[in-house]
MIFI-133094 format. One line per 8 residues: number of its first residue (from 1); for each residue z negated, x, y negated of C-alpha. Coordinates in pm, whole numbers, plus 32768, in hexadecimal, padded with zeros to 4 digits. Each point is the difference from the previous one (the first is absolute). Last residue first. Layout:
REM residues N
NUM> Z X Y | ... .
REM end
This chain:
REM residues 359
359> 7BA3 7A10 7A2A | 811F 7F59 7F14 | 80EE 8057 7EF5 | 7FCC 81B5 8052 | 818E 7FCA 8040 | 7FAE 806C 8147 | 7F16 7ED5 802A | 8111 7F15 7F7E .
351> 80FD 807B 8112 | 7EF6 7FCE 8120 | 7FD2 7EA3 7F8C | 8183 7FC0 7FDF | 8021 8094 8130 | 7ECA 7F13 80E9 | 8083 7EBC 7F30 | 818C 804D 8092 .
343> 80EC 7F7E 7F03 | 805E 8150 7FAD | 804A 805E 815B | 80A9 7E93 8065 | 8100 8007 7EF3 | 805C 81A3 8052 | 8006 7F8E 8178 | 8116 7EAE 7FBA .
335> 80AF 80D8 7F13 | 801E 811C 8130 | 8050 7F08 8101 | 80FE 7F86 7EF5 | 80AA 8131 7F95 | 80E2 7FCB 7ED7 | 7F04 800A 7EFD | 7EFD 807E 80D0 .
327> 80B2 817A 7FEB | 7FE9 7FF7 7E84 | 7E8D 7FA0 8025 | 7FA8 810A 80EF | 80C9 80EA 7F3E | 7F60 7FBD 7ED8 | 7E96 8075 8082 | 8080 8145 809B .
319> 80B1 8040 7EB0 | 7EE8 7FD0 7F78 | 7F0D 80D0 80E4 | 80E7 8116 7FC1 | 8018 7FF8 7E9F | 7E6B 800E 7FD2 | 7FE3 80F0 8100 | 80FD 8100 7F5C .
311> 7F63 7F9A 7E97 | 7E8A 8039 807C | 8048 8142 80B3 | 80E5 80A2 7ECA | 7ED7 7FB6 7F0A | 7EFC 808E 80CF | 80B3 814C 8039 | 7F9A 80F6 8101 .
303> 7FF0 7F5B 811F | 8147 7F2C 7FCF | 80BB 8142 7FA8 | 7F68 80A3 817F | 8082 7EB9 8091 | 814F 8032 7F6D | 7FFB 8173 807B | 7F8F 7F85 8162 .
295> 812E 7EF9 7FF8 | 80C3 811A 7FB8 | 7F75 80F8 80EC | 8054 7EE5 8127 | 8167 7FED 7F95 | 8017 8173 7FF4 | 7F7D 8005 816A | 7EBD 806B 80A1 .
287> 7F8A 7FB6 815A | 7EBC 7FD1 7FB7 | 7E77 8097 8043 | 7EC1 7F31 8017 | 7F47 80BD 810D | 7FEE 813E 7F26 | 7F7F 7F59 7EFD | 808E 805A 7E98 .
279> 7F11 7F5E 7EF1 | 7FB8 7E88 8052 | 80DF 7FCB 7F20 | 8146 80BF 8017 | 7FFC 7FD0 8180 | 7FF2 7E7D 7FB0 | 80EF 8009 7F24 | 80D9 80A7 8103 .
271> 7F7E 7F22 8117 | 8084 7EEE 7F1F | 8171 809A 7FD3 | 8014 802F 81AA | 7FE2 7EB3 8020 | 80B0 7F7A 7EF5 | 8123 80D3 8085 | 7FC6 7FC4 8186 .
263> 8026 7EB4 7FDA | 817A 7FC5 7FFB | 8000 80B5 8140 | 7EF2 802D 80D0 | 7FBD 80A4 812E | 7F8F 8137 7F47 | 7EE9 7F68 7F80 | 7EDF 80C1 809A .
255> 80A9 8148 803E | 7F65 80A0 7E94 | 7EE7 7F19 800B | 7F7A 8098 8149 | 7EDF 7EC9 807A | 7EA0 8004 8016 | 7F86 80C8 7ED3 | 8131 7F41 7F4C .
247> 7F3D 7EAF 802E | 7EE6 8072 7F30 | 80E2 8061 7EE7 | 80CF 7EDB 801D | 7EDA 7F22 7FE0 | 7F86 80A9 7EF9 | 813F 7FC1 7F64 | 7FE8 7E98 8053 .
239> 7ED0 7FB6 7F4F | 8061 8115 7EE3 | 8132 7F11 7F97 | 8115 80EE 7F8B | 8116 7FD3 7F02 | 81B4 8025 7FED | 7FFB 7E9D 7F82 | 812B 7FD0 80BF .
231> 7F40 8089 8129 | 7EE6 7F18 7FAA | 809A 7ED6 805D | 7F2A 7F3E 8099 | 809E 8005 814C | 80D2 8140 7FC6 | 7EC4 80FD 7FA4 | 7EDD 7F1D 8030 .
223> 8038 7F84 8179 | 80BD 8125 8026 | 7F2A 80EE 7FF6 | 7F05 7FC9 80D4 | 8108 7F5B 80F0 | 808E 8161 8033 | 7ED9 8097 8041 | 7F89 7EC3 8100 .
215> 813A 8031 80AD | 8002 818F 8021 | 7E6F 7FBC 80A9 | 806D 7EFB 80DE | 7FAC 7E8F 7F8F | 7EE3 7F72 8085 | 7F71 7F3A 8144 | 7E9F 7F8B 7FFA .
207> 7EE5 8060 8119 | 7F73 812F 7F55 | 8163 80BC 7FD6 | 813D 7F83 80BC | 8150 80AF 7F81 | 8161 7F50 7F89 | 8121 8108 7FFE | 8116 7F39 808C .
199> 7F74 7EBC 7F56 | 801F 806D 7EA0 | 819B 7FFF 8022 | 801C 7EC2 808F | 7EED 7F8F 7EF7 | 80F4 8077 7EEC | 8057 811A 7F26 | 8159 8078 7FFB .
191> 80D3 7EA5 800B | 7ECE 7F6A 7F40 | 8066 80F0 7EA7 | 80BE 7F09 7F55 | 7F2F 7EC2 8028 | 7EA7 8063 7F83 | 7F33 80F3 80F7 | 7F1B 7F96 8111 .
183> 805B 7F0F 80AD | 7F92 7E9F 80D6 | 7E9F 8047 7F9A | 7F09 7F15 8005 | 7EDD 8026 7EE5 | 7EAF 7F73 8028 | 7F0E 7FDF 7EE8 | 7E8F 8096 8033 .
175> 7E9F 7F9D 7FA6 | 7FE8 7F1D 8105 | 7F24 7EC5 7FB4 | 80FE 7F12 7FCA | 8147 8085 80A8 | 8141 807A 7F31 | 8167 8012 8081 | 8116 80C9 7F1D .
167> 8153 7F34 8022 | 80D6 80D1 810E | 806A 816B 7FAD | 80ED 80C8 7F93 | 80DF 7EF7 7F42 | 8113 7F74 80E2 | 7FD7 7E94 7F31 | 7F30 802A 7ECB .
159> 7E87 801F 803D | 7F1B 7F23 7F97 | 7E64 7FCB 7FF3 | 7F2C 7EBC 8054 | 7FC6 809E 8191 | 7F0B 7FA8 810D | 7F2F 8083 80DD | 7F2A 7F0A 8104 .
151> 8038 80A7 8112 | 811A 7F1F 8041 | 80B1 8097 7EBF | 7FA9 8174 80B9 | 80FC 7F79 814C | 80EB 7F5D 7F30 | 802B 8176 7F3E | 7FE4 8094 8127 .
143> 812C 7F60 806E | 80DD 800B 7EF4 | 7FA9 818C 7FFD | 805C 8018 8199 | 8174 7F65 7F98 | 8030 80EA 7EEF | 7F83 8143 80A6 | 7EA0 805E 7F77 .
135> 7F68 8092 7EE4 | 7E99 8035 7F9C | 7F6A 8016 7EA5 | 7E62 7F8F 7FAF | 800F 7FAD 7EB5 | 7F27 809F 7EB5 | 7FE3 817F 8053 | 7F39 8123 7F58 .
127> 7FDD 811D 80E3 | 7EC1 8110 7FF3 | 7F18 7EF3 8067 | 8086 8041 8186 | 7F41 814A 7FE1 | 80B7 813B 80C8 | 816C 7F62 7F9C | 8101 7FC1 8139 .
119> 7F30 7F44 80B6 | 8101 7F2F 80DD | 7F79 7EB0 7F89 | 7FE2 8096 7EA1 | 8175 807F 7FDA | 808A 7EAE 8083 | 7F51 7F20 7F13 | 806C 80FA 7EF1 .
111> 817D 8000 8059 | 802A 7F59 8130 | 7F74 7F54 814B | 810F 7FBD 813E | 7FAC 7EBB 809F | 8034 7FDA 815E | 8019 7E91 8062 | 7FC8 7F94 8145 .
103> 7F2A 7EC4 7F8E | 7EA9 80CD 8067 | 8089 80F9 7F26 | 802C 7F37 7ED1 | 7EA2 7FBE 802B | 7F78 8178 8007 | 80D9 806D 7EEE | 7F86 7EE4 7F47 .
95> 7EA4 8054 8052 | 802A 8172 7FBD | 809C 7FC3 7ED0 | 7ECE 7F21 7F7B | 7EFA 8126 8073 | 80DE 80EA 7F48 | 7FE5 7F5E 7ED2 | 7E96 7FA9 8012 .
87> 7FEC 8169 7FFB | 80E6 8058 7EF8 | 7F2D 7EDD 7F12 | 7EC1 80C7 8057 | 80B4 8136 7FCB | 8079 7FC4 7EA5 | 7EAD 7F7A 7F90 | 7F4E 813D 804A .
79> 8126 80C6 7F5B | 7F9B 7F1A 7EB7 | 7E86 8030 801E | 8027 8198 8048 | 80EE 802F 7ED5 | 7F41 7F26 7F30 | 7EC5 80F3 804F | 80E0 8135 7FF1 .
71> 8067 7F9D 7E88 | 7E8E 7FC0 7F9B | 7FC7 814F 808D | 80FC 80AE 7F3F | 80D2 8113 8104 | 7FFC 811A 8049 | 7ED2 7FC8 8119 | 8112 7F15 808A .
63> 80CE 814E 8080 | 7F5E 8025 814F | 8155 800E 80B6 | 7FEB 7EC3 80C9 | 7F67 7F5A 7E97 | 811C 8070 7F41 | 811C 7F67 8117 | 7F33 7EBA 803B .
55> 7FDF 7FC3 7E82 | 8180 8050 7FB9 | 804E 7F06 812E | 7F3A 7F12 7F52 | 80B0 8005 7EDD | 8156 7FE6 8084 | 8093 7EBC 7FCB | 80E6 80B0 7EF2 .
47> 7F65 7F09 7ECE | 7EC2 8055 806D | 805F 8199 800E | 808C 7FD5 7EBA | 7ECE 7F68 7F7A | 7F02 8095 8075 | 80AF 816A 7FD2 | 801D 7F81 7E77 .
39> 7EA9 7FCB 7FE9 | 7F9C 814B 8097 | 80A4 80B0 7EFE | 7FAA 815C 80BE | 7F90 8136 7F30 | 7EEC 804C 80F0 | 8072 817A 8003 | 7F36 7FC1 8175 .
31> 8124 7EF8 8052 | 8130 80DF 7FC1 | 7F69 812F 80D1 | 7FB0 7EDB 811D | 8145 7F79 7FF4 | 80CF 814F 8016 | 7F08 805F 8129 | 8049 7EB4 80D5 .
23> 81AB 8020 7F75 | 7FFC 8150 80C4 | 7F5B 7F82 812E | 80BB 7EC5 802E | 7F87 7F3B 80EF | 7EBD 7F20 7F7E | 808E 8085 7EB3 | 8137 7F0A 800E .
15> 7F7F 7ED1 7F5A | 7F65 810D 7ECE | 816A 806A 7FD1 | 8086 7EA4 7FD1 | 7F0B 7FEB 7F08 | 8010 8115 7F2E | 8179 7FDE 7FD1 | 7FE4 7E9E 7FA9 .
7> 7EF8 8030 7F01 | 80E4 814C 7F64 | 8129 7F3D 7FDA | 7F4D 7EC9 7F73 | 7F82 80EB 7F21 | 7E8A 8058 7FE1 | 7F38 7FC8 7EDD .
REM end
């Protein structure tokens, strides 16, 4: 049996081999002792959104033949299915980029939508994504948000006022939700990372406009890190770490975020943990502080001690939880939200899957 410790570290090494020389021949000695719990690596790297990437990165390298056959076969069918979703993906971005371009409108792609327009991974079936993300200024993103309802999208979802984004529009037959950005971070960090910000740096690649390379590090992660609140959590998401670790062969981490402020910390704490796991790249080095070796040290505990990792999630996400509902006590837009999200039919049926209630 392998540790969750030891599964996480063999994975995130195995999505940098591809690049990574050292970590490549590391791998491969580990994989010929075949002492792998190759259950466990299915499910972690599932549960990360990574498990195709780990398929494309073995199979680039020739590493498969290490592998169970039965486990290569599911490998292959679910990386298959992956792409064939990524492509109809793209296809639907184009033609929204393309009509909200006919209607002067310049959409700027994100996070994974914005990664596989500008072909940032070598197979498009190594990301996993559900919406397509773009952002806009706020009057443009009211806009193209009449201008996809016309088209025949529509929206049941809600968003409390100034969320991120607008209501999350849907189209029969498109495989895709749509997700309009107004911002990017929650409330307390928009002053340092916003679409006035973004725009500066914005770069056309195959026909659709992204984030610059700095941007889209920074967004990777901080869209888990502060928006979902994995920095308190002091954790890692693989999806967007390998994101991060792609990104960084494109951008200089250690200048990267210096225009921030109040950012720069959480920042520079992820690419730590990130450093730490994916085993010392080069390309992923931080500007080190105490503050940022603490946070690695808590981490580190985390890692190393089941017990500790469930209790520190388990208080966090409460407290998380309570101070929604404290705050909606005298808050009414946020009462108003908090009644509306758990009255929702799509939430409740998502919540009761998670809960293993329904399938």
């Amino acid at each position: 049996m392998m540790s969750y410790k030891d599964t996480l570290l063999f994975i995130a090494k195995c999505l940098t081999i591809t690049l990574e020389e050292k970590n490549r021949k590391e791998i491969e000695k580990q994989l010929k002792t075949n002492n792998i719990d190759w259950d466990a690596v299915v499910k972690l790297s599932t549960g990360h959104y990574v498990f195709p990437a780990l398929y494309c990165n073995l199979k680039r390298v020739n590493f498969l033949k290490y592998l169970p056959t039965d486990l290569v076969e599911y490998m292959i069918y679910f990386t298959d299915l992956n792409r064939e979703r990524n492509t109809e993906i793209i296809a639907q971005a184009k033609e929204i980029n393309e009509l909200l371009l006919e209607n002067k409108i310049t959409p700027v792609f994100i996070k994974g939508t914005g990664n596989l327009l500008e072909g940032l991974y070598e197979d498009i079936a190594e990301r996993m994504l559900g919406d397509i993300d773009l952002i806009l200024n706020k009057r443009d993103a009211k806009k193209a948000d009449k201008i996809l309802r016309d088209n025949k999208y529509s929206s049941n979802s809600v968003v409390p006022d100034n969320f991120r984004h607008l209501p999350r529009l849907t189209k029969l037959n498109k495989i895709a939700a749509i997700e309009i950005h107004t911002d990017l971070l929650i409330e307390e960090y928009r002053d340092e990372f916003n679409y006035v910000l973004i725009e500066k740096d914005v770069q056309k690649i195959n026909h659709a406009h992204v984030m610059g390379f700095e941007s889209q590090l920074a967004l990777s992660i901080l869209a888990n890190q502060i928006n979902n609140d994995h920095f308190k959590y002091k954790d890692i998401f693989l999806r967007n770490a390998y994101d991060v670790f792609v990104l960084s062969k494109k951008t200089n981490t250690k200048t990267a975020f210096n225009k921030f402020n109040k950012l720069k910390h959480p920042l520079n704490c992820f690419l730590a943990i990130c450093f730490e796991v994916f085993n010392k790249p080069k390309s992923l080095e931080y500007n080190d502080t105490l503050k940022v070796t603490k946070h690695l040290n808590t981490f580190n505990k985390k890692l190393n001690n089941p017990t500790l990792r469930k209790t520190i999630n388990q208080g966090i996400e409460g407290k998380i939880r309570f101070s929604i509902i404290y705050k909606s006590l005298f808050d009414k837009e946020i009462r108003t939200w908090l009644i509306k999200r758990i009255t929702d039919k799509q939430w409740q049926k998502e919540k009761l899957i998670q809960l293993g209630l329904k399938t």
